[in-house]
C-alpha positions in Angstrom: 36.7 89.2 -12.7 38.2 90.2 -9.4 36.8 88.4 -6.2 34.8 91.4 -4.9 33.2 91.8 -7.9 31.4 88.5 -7.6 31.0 88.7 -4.0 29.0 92.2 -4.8 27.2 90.2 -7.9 25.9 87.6 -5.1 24.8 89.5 -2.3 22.7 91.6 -5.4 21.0 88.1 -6.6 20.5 87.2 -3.4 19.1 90.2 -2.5 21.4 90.6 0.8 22.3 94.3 0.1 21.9 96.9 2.9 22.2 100.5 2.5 23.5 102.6 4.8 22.4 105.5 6.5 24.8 107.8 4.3 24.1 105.8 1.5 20.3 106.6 1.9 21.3 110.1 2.4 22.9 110.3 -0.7 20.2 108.5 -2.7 17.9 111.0 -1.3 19.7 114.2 -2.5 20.0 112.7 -5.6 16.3 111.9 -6.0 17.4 107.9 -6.2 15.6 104.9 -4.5 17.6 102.6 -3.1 15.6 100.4 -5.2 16.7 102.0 -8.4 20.5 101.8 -7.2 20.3 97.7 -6.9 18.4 97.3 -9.7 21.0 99.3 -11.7 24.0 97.5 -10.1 22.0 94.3 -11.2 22.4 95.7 -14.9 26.1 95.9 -14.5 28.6 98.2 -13.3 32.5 99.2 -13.3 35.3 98.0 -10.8 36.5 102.0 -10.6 38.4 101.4 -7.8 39.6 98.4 -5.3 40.3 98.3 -1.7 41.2 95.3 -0.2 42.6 96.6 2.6 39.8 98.7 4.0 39.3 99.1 7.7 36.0 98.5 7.5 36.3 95.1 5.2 37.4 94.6 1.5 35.4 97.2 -0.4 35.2 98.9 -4.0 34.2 101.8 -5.7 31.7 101.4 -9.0 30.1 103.2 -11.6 26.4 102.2 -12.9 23.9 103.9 -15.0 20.6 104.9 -13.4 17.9 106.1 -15.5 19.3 105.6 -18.5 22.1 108.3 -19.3 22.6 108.9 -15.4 25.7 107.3 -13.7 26.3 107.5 -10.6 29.4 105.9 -7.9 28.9 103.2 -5.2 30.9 102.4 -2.3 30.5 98.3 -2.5 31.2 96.1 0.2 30.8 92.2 0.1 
């Protein structure tokens, strides 16, 4: 398991995830709850893509299920 991965897995048991306002956005034209996003990520999710070298901070890109057959991507930071 990569480093981000369980630096993502952390922060989501710890319940230190934020959301940002894009993020919120998103999750509103899609009819999702921020809720429903962590507690999907909480189920498990994809590495779909790795950035280490972000400007913003080491970050990935996931894929989880929501609602049962509905997947959707997340830009992860730790």
């Amino acid at each position: 398991m990569s480093r981000i991965v369980a630096k993502i897995r952390l922060r989501l048991k710890r319940l230190t995830v934020r959301h940002t306002f894009h993020a919120l956005r998103e999750e509103m034209v899609e009819g999702l709850t921020a809720m429903e996003i962590e507690k999907a990520l909480l189920g498990g999710f994809e590495l779909v893509e790795d950035y280490p070298n972000d400007l913003r901070g080491h970050s990935c890109l996931v894929l989880t299920w929501v609602r049962e057959k509905a997947c959707t991507h997340s830009l992860c930071a730790a």
